[in-house]
C-alpha positions in Angstrom: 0.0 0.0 0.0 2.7 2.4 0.7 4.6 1.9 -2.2 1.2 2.6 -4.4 0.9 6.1 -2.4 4.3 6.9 -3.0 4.2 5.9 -6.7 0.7 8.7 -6.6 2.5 11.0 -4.8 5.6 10.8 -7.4 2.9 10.9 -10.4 1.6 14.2 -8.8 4.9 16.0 -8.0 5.7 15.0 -11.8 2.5 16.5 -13.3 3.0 19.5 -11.0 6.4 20.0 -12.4 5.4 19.5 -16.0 2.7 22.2 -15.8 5.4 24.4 -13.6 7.7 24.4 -16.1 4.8 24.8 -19.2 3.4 28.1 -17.3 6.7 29.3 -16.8 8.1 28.5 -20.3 9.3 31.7 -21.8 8.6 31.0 -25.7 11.4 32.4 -28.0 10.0 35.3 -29.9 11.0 33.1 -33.5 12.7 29.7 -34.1 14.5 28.9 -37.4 14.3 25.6 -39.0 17.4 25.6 -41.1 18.3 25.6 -45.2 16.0 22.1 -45.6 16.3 21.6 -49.1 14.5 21.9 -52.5 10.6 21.5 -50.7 8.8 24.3 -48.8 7.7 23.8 -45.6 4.3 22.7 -45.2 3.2 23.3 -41.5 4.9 23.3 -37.7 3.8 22.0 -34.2 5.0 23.1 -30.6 5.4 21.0 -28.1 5.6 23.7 -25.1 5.8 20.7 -22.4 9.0 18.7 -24.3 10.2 22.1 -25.6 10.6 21.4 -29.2 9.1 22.3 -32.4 8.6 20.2 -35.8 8.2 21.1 -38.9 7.1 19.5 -42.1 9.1 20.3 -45.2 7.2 18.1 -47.5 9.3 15.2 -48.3 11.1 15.0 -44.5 10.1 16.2 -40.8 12.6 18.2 -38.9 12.6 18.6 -35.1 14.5 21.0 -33.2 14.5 22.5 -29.7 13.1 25.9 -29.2 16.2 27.9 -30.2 16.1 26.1 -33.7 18.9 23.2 -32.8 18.3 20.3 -34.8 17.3 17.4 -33.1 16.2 15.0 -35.4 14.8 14.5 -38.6 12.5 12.2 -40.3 13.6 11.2 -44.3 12.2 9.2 -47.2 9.3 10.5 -48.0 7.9 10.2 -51.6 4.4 11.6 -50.7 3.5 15.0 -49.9 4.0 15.1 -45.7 1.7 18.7 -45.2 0.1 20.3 -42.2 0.7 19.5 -38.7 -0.9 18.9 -35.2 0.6 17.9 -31.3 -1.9 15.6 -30.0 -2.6 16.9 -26.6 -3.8 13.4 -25.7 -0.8 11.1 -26.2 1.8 13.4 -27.0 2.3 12.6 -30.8 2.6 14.1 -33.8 -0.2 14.3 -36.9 0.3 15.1 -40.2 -1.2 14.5 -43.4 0.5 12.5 -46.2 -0.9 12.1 -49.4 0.4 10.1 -52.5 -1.3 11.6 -56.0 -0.4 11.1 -59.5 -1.6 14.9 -60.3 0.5 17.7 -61.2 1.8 18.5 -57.3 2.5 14.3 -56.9 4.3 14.4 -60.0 6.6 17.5 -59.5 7.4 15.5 -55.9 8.5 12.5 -57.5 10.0 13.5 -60.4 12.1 15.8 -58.1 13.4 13.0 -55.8 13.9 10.9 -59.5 11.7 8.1 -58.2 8.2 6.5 -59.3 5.4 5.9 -57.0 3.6 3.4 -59.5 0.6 5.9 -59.9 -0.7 4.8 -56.4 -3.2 7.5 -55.2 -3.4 7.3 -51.0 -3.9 9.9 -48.2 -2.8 9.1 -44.7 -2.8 10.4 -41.3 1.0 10.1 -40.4 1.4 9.6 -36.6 4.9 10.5 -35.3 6.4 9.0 -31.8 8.8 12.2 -31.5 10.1 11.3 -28.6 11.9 8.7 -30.7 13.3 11.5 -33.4 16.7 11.5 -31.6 19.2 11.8 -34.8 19.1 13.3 -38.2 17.8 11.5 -41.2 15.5 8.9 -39.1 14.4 6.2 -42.1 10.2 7.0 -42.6 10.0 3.4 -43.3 12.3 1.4 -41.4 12.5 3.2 -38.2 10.1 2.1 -35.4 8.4 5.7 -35.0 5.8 6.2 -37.4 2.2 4.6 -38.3 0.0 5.9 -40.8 -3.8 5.4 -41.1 -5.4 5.3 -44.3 -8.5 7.7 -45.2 -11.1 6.3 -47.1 -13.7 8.9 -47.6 -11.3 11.5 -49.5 -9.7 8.9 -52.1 -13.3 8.3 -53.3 -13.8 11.8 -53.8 -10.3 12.4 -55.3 -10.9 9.4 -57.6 -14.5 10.1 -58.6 -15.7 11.8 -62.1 -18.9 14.1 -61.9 -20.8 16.5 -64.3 -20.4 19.9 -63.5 -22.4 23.0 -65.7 -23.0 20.2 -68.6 -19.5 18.9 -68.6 -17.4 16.1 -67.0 -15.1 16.9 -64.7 -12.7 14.7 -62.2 -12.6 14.8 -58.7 -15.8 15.3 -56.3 -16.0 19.0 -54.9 -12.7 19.4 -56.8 -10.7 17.5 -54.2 -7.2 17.4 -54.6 -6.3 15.4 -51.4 -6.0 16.8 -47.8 -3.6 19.2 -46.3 -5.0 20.9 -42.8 -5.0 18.6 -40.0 -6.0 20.1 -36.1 -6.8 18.5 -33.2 -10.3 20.5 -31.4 -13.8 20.1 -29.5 -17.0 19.3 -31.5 -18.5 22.4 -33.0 -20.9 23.7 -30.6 -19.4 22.3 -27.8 -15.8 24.7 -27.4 -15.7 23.7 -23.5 -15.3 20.0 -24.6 -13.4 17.9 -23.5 -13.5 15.3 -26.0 -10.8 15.6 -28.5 -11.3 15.1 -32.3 -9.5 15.2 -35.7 -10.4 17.5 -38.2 -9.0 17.2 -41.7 -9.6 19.6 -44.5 -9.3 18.6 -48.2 -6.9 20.1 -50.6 -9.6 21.9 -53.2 -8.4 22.5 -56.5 -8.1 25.9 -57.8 -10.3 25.4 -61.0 -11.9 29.0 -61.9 -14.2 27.0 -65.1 -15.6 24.7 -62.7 -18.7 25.9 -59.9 -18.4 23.0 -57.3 -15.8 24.3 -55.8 -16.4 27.3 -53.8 -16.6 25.3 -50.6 -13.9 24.5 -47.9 -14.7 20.4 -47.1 -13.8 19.2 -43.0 -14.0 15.7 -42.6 -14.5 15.0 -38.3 -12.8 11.8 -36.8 -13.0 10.2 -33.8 -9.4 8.4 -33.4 -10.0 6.5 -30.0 -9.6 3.4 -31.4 -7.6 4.1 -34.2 -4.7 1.6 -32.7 -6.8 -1.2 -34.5 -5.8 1.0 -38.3 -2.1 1.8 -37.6 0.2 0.4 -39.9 3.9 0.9 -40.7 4.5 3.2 -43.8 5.2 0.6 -46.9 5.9 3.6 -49.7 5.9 0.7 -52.5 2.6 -1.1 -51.9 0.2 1.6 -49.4 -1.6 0.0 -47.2 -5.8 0.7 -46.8 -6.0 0.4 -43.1 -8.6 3.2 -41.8 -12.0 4.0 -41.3 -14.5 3.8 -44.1 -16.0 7.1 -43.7 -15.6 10.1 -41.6 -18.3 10.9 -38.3 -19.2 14.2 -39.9 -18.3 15.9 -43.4 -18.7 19.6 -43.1 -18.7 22.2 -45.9 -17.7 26.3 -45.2 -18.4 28.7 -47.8 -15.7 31.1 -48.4 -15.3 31.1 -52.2 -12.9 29.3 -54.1 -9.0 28.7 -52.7 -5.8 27.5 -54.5 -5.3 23.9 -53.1 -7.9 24.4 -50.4 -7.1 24.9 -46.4 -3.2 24.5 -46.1 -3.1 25.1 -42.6 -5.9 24.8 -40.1 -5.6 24.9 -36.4 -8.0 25.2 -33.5 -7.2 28.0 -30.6 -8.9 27.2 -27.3 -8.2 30.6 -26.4 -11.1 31.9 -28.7 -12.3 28.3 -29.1 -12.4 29.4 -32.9 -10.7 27.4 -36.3 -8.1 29.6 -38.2 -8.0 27.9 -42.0 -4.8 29.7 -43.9 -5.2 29.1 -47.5 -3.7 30.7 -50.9 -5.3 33.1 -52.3 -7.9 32.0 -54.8 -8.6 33.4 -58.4 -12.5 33.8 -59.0 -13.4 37.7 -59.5 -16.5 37.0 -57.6 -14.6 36.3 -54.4 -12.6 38.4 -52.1 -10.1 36.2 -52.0 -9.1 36.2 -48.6 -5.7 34.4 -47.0 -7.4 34.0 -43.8 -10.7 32.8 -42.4 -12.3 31.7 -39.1 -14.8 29.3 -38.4 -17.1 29.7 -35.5 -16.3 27.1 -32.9 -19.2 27.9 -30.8 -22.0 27.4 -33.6 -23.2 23.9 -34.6 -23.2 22.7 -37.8 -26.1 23.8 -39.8 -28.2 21.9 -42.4 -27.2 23.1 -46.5 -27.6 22.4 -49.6 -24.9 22.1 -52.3 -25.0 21.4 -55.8 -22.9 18.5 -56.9 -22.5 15.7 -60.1 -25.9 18.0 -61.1 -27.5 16.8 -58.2 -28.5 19.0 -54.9 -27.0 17.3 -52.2 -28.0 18.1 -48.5 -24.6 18.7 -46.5 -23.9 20.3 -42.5 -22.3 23.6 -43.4 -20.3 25.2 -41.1 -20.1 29.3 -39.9 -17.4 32.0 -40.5 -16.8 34.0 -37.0 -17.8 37.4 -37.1 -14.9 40.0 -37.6 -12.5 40.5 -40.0 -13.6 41.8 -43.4 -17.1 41.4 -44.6 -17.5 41.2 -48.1 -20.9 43.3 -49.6 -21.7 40.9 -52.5 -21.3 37.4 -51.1 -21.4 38.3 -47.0 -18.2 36.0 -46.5 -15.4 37.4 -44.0 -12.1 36.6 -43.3 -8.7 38.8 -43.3 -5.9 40.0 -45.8 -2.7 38.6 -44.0 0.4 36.9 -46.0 1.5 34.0 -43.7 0.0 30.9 -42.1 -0.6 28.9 -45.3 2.8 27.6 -44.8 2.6 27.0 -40.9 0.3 28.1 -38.2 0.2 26.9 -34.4 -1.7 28.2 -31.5 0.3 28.1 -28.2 -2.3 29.3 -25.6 -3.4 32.7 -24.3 -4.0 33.7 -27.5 -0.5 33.6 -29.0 0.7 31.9 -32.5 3.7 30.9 -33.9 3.3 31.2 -37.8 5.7 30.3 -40.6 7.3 33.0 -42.6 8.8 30.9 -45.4 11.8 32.0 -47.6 14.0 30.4 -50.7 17.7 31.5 -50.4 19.7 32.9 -52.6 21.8 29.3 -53.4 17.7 28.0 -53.9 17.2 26.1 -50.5 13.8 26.3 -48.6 13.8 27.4 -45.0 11.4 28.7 -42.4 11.2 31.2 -39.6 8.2 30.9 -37.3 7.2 34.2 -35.3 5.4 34.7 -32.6 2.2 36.6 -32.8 -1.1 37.9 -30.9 -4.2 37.4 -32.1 -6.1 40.8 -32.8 -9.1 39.6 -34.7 -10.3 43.5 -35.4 -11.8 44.4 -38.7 -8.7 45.8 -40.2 -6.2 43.4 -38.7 -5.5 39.7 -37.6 -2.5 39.8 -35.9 -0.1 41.8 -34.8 3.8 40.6 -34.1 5.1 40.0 -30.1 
């Protein structure tokens, strides 16, 4: 008995340090990833209680400690490895990882020189970092990385449809998934169940008029342990769940590749979706929007394959811009797409990426404040 209340008494004084040293963590006011190669980086993650930061650089993960030391690195990678997530939960890293034959798949592979055998697969990576202890870590042969296979957004991506009388590929224009966060059901931002949320890549097609629509597909990963597999680049696996719990559908006119980076903030209890900037006239064409948190999701119609299709759409937050013709807000700001991480009290550490002059991709993540005012997002620490 005594050595059970000391072993709860040592689990206490542990957890008491942990959050000790959290709330007293001063966060650098930027962290620099390094020259990383020939691929941008994709999205970051802070992991305030191990003090260290990832970041994807699409073909590779790179770890460092908070004042941009390299840690570790994961390689190998013949996919696109995008946004990131710290699962509050167990302590891992998510990503998504998508494997396409289209014109972003191609331009990956025939830049690494390699062929994927026109295999079309998007995955939920899931990273053990506390096993990314050396540079260049093997994605497939080292013992710290599952993936889970997504169903739901292959059909779509595969899928042909009829769109204004002519046929088009690719169900609400998916191009495969990118944003990836960790949050509360919608309408419940006090919850304290945890989900995932991943947004679909959208292609930027300005003939087509399916694809004015941000798609969310919800998960519920508790017993996800049955779907893990090891990464087998040469024959991908189909381990996952058939369908999502929820598909949700925000309005904000049409975006170039869809949500790149989205992220919830339990500060506002609101989700930030960074995206490029999309083409059609009718648009504003925003770089930043907000979905409500608070609001459930609402019953919509879309028009799809010719066909109205009843969908739960999804509300933009009040604030920012709000455009006269279409109603939709959001906020004119040039960074996040590439990285964009809440670290409590309202602070953000978003990813100001840069090519050097000898043509090697790097990132600088900066610490911001959320504003949210009409005329401004945020504002630098």
């Amino acid at each position: 008995m005594k050595k059970i209340i000391l072993s709860v008494l040592s689990l206490l004084i542990s957890l008491n340090t942990i959050n000790a040293q959290t709330t007293n963590l001063v966060l650098p006011d930027s962290i620099y990833s390094g020259k990383q190669g020939k691929f941008h980086v994709q999205g970051v993650a802070i992991d305030t209680i191990n003090k260290c930061a990832y970041f994807s650089f699409t073909n590779k993960l790179i770890k460092t400690d908070l004042s941009g030391n390299l840690i570790g690195s994961v390689v190998g990678f013949l996919g696109h490895l995008g946004d990131l997530d710290l699962n509050g939960n167990d302590g891992k890293i998510y990503g998504s990882l998508e494997y396409k034959n289209d014109a972003i798949g191609k331009g990956i592979t025939n830049t690494l020189g390699v062929d994927n055998g026109n295999q079309n697969g998007f995955y939920v990576a899931i990273f053990d970092g506390s096993k990314i202890v050396r540079p260049d870590m093997d994605a497939e042969k080292e013992d710290l990385l599952r993936t889970v296979y997504l169903q739901e957004p292959v059909i779509d991506y595969e899928a042909t449809v009829q769109v204004d009388g002519k046929v088009k590929e690719h169900r609400y224009a998916c191009s495969g998934i990118d944003g990836l966060t960790f949050g509360p059901a919608f309408g419940d931002p006090k919850g304290k169940k945890q989900y995932l949320y991943v947004a679909y890549g959208v292609y930027g097609d300005t003939t087509r008029s399916d694809n004015d629509h941000q798609v969310i597909l919800k998960y519920d990963i508790d017993k996800w342990g049955k779907y893990e597999s090891h990464l087998l680049q040469g024959k991908l696996h189909r381990s996952g769940p058939k369908k999502a719990m929820s598909k949700y559908f925000v309005k904000t006119g049409n975006s170039t590749y869809g949500i790149q980076n989205l992220a919830y903030d339990a500060y506002t209890g609101n989700f930030y979706a960074a995206v490029y900037r999309g083409k059609k006239s009718i648009f504003p064409n925003y770089d930043l929007f907000v979905i409500d948190g608070s609001k459930k999701a609402t019953k919509g119609i879309i028009t799809t394959d010719n066909k109205m299709e009843k969908v739960e759409m999804l509300q933009l937050a009040n604030g920012g811009r709000k455009d006269a013709n279409t109603g939709i807000t959001g906020w004119v700001f040039p960074w996040g797409s590439t990285g964009l991480c809440p670290v409590g009290g309202g602070l953000f550490y978003i990813s100001h990426n840069n090519k050097t002059t000898d043509g090697q991709q790097e990132s600088t993540v900066y610490k911001y404040k959320w504003v949210g005012s009409a005329d401004q997002s945020f504002v630098k620490e």
